[in-house]
C-alpha positions in Angstrom: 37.8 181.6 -125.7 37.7 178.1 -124.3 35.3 176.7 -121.9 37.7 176.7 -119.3 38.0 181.0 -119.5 34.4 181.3 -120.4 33.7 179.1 -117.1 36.0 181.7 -115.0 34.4 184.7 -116.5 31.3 183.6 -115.6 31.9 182.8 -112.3 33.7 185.9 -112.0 31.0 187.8 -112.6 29.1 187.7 -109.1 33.2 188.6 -107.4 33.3 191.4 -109.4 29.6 193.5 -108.9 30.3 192.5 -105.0 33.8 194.3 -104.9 32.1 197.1 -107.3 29.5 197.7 -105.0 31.9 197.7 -101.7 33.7 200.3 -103.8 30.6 202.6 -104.1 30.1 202.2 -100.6 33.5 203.2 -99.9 33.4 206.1 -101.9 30.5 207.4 -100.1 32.1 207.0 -97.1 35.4 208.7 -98.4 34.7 210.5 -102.0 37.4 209.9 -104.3 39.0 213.5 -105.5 37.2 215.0 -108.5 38.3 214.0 -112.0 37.5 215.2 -115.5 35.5 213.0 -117.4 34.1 209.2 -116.7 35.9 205.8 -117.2 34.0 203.8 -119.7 32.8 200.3 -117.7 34.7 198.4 -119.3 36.0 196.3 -116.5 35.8 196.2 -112.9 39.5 195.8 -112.1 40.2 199.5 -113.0 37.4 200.8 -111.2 38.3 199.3 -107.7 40.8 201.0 -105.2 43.4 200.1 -102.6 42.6 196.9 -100.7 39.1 196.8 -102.6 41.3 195.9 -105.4 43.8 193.3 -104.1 40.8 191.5 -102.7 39.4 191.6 -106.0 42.3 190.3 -107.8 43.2 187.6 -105.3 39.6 186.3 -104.7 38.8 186.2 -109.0 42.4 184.0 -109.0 41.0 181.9 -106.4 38.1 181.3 -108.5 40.1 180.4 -111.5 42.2 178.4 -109.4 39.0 176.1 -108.7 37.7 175.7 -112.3 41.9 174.5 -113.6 40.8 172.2 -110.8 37.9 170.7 -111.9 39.6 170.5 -115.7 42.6 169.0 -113.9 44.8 171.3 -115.2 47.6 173.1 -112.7 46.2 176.6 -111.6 47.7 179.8 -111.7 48.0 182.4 -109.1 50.0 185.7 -108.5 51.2 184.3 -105.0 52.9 187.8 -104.7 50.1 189.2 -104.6 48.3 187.2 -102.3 51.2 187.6 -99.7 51.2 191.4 -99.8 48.0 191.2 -99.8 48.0 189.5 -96.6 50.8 192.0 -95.0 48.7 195.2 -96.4 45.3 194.2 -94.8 46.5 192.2 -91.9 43.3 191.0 -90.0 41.2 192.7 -92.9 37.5 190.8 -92.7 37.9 189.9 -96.3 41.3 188.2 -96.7 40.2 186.4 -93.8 37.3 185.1 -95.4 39.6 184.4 -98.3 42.0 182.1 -96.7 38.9 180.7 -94.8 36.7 180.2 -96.9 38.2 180.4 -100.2 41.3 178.3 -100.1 40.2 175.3 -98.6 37.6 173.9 -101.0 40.7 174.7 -103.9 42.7 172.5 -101.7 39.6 169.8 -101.7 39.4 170.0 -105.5 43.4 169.5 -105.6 43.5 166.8 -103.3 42.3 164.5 -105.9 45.1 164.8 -107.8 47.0 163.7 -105.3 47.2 159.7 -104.5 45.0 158.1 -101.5 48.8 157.2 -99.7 49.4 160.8 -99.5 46.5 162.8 -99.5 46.1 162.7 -95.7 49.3 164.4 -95.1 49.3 166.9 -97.5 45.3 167.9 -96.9 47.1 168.0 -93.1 50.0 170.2 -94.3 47.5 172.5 -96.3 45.6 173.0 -93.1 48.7 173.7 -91.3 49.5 176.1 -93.5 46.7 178.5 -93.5 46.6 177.9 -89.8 49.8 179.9 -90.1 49.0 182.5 -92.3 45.9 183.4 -90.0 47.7 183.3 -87.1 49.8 185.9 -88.2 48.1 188.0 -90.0 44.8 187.6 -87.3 48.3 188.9 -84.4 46.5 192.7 -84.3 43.0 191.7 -83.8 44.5 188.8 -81.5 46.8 191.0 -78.8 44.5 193.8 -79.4 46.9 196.4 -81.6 45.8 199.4 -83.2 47.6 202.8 -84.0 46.4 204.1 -80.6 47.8 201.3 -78.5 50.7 203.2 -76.5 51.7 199.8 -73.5 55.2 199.1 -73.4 56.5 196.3 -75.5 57.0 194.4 -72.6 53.6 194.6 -71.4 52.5 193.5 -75.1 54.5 190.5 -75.1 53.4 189.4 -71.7 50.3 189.3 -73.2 51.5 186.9 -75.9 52.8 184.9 -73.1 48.8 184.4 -72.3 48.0 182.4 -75.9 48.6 178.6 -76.2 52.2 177.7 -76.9 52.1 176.8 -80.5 50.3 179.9 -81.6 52.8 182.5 -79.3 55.7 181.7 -81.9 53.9 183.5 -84.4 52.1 186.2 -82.3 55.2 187.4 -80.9 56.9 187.6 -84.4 53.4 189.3 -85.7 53.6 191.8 -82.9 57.8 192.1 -83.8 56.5 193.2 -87.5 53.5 195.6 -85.9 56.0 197.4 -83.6 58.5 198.1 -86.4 56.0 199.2 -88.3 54.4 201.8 -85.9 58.4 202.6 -85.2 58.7 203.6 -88.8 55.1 205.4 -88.5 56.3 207.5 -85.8 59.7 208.9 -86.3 58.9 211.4 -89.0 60.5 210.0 -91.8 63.4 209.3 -89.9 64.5 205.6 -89.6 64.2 204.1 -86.1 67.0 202.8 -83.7 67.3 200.9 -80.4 63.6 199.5 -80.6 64.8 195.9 -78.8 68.4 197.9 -76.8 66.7 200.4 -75.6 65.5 201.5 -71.8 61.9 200.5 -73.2 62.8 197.2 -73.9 64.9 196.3 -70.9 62.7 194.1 -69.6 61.7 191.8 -72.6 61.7 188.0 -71.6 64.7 186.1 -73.3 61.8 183.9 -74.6 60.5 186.6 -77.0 64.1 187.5 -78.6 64.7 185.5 -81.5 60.7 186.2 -82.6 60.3 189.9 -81.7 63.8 190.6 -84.2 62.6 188.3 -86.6 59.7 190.3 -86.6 61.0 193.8 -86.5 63.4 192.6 -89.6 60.0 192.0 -91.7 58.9 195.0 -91.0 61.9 196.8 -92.4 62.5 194.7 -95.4 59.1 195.5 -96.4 60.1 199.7 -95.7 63.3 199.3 -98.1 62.1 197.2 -100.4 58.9 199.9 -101.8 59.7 201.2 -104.6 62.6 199.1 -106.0 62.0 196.9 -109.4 64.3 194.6 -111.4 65.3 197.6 -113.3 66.3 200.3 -110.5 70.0 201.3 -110.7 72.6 199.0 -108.4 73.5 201.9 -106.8 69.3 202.2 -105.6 69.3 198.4 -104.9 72.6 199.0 -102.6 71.4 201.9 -100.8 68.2 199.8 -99.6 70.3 196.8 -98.9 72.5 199.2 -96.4 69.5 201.1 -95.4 68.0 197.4 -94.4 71.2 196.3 -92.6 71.3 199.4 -90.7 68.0 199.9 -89.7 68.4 195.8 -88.2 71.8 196.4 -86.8 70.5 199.6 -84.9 67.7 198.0 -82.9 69.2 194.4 -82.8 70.7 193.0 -79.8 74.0 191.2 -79.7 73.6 187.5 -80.6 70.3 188.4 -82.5 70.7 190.6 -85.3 70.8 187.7 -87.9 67.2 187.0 -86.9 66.6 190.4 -88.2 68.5 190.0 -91.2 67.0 186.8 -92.8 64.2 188.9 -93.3 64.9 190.2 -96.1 65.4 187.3 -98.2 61.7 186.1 -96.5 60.5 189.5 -97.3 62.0 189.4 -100.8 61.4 186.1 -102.4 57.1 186.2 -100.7 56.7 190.2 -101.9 58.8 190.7 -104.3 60.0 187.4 -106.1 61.3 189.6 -109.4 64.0 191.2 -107.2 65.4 188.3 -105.8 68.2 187.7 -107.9 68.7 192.1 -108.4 69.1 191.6 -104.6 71.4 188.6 -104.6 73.4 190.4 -106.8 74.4 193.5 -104.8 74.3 192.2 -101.0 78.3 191.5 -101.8 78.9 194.9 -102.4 77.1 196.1 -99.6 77.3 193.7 -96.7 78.6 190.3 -97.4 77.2 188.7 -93.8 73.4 189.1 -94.7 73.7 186.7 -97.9 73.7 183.0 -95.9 70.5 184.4 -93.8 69.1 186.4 -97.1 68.9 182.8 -99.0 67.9 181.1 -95.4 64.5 183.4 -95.7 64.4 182.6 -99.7 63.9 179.3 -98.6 61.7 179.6 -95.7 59.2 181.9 -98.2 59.3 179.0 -101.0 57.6 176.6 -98.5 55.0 179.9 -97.6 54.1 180.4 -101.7 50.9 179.9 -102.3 51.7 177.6 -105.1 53.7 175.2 -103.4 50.6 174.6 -100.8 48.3 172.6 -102.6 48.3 169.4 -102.0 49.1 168.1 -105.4 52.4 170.2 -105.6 53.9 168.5 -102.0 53.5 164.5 -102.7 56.7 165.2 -104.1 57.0 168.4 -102.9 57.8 170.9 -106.0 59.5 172.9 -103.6 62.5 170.7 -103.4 62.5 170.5 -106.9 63.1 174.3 -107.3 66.2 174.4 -105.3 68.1 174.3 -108.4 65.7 177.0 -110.1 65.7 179.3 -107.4 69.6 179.3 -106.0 72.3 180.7 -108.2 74.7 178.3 -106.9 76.1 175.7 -104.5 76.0 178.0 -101.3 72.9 179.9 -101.9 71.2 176.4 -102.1 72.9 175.4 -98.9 71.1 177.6 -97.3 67.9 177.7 -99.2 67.4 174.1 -98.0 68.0 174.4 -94.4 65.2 177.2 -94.4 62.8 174.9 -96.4 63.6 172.3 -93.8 63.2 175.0 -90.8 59.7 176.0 -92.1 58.8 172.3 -92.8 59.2 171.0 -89.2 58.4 174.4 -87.7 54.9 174.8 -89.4 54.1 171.2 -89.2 55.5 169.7 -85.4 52.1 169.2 -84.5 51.8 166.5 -87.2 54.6 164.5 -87.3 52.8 162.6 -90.5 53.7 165.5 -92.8 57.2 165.1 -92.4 57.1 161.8 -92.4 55.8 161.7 -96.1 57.9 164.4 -96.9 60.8 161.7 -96.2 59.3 159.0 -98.1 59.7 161.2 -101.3 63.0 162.8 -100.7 64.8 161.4 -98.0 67.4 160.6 -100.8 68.1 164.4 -100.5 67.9 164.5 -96.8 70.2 162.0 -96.3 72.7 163.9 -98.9 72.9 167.1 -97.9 73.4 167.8 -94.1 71.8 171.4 -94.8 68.0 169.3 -94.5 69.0 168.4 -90.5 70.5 172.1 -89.8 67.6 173.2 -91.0 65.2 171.0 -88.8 67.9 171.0 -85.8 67.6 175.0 -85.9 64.1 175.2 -86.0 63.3 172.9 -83.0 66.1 174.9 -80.9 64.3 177.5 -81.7 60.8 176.5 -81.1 62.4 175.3 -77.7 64.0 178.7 -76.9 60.7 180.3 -77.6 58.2 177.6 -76.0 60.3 175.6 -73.8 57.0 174.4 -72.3 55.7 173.5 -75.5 55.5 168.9 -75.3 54.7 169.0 -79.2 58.5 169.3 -79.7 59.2 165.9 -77.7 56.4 164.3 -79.5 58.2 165.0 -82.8 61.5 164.1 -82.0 59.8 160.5 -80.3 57.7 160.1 -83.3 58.1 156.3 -85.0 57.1 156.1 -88.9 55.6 152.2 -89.2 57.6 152.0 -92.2 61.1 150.9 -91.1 63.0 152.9 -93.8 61.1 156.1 -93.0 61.8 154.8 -89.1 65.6 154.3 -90.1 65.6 157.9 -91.6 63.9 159.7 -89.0 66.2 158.5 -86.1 68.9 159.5 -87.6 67.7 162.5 -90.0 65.7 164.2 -86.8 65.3 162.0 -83.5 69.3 161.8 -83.0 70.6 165.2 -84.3 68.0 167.2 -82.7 68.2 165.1 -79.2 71.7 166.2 -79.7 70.9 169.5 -81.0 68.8 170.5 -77.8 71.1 169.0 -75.1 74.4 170.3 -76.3 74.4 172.9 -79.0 71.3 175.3 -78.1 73.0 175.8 -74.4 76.3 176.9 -76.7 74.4 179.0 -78.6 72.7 180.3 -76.1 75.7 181.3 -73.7 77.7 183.3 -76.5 75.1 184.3 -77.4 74.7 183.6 -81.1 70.6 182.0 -81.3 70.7 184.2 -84.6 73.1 181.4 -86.3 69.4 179.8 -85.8 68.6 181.7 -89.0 71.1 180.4 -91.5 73.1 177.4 -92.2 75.7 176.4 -90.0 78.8 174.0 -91.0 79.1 171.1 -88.8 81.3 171.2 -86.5 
């Protein structure tokens, strides 16, 4: 053993008699059922439960995350399990305090890593980023959602429509995921239909669409998904895939339903990154329309890993540099970079300066691949569609790098194409309507 591991065990120590005595607790509370014998002590992982245990893990690989820091080495983190982690508990106290209280002082360490020129903006897209992740996971505690709560869906959303502009996107998508989810709770094992066509939902606001499917699609990926691994039968990977498809077709209005679908690639790639490729595989054979928005969510969950946040992985961003990695070809990357360039300007339009250093690094593959500006064009229409109201959007589209060839690339990489974008093709969209081609790549026209 190396300093470095003795250093983490050490410090794991404390983690690990906390989350052993919260176990106790909750065993008190709720006695496990009886079992013969007694498990030797001879680690705490094995001895914690449930959520007791996630927090556990993910809290101990924070901690090891710090000390790689302070030997300047690159840390290592299940980022799977931090995400389900994060769907599981929700607004759970303790992953809150987590991505509170745990993250940002990694992100300090890693910042030095990181030269002076760009440490502002990726500190600033850090922050943005757990901004995010609390936002949506904070949506239950936030629009005050619990098993009991019985008011329309309407009435829910309205109250969405009460929060600040920027942070509606994501409650309404949140409260999308929480209604599928207490859909699927309630129909007795039965798979639910018509939860956005139906009478109940009559009502909704055409500002809350694109979110509220988006939302409901998460929720479903996460239902088919259970239970399959790298190694389950094609014909078990198809049956989920159509299971998935059906379940978003059946409560999906027309013009929307792809907003549902790119879910699953989201859902896949942040959950389950070992079946992205089993899933790839088999969407032909099953339902050959979901594959441009299942890689358009592949991408948008790269930007969301938890090891592509730190600051020393985005200045250049190691994201871009996995496109090649992660997409099995041509198309699939297509798609995977418009998504990564949706999440970018999406998570990140209140602070222009983040994009702005993102094109200092790789405006060579902005400029080459038109798949970058779908992907931003798409994600202000809808940001506009959602929060018309919203002047952040007009900020970013106005916003003038002092470098001239960052300037050069912005006008005609953003400023024109999305001016464009919101003045001609979101209207077009928008009257067919197809705002769900807002959720994969589209050909230029």
């Amino acid at each position: 053993m190396d300093m470095r591991d003795l250093t983490k065990s050490v410090l794991g120590l404390p983690w690990a008699i906390s989350m052993f005595s919260v176990q106790q607790v909750a065993n008190i509370v709720s006695p496990p059922p009886s079992v013969e014998g007694h498990p030797a002590a001879t680690s705490t992982e094995p001895q914690l439960n449930g959520w007791v245990k996630q927090t556990y893990k993910v809290g101990a690989q924070v901690q090891n995350a710090m000390v790689d820091m302070l030997t300047l080495r690159t840390p290592e983190m299940d980022s799977s399990a931090l995400m389900r982690m994060a769907a599981d508990m929700q607004s759970a106290p303790l992953f809150q305090a987590v991505i509170k209280y745990g993250m940002p002082p990694v992100a300090w360490l890693d910042s030095f890593l990181v030269t002076p020129r760009d440490s502002p903006a990726v500190l600033q897209e850090f922050a943005d980023k757990l901004y995010i992740i609390q936002l949506v996971t904070a949506v239950r505690g936030d629009l005050h959602l619990d098993d009991a709560t019985n008011e329309p869906l309407p009435v829910l959303v309205e109250r969405a429509a009460t929060l600040e502009t920027f942070p509606r996107l994501w409650a309404v998508e949140g409260l999308g995921n929480w209604y599928g989810d207490r859909a699927c709770a309630r129909t007795a094992g039965e798979d639910p239909s018509g939860l956005l066509t139906g009478a109940a939902a009559a009502s909704l606001p055409p500002w809350s669409l694109t979110m509220l499917h988006a939302g409901i699609g998460m929720s479903f990926a996460k239902k088919t998904l259970d239970g399959l691994t790298p190694t389950s039968e094609p014909t078990v990977v198809r049956t989920a895939i159509a299971r998935f498809a059906a379940l978003c077709r059946n409560s999906s209005r027309v013009g929307y339903t792809g907003a549902a679908l790119e879910s699953l690639g989201l859902a896949t790639r942040t959950l389950y990154p070992d079946l992205v490729s089993t899933v790839d595989r088999e969407i032909p054979n099953v339902d050959p329309e979901l594959q441009g928005y299942f890689w358009h969510g592949v991408g948008r969950a790269i930007y969301f890993d938890p090891m592509n946040m730190l600051p020393s992985v985005n200045a250049p961003w190691r994201s871009v540099t996995r496109l090649d990695q992660e997409a099995p070809n041509a198309v699939a990357r297509r798609d995977v970079l418009s998504g990564l360039a949706w999440a970018i300007t999406l998570v990140n339009m209140r602070n222009p300066i983040v994009m702005e250093t993102f094109l200092r690094h790789h405006a060579d593959v902005a400029w080459s691949e038109d798949a970058f500006t779908n992907g931003v064009t798409s994600s202000m229409m809808m940001r506009y569609d959602t929060t018309r109201d919203d002047t952040r959007l007009s900020s970013f589209l106005a916003h003038q790098p002092a470098d001239s060839a960052i300037a050069a690339a912005w006008k005609s990489l953003i400023t024109t194409p999305g001016e464009h974008a919101l003045r001609v093709t979101y209207g077009e969209l928008a009257e067919v309507p197809a705002l769900e081609d807002l959720f994969h790549y589209r050909p230029p026209k």
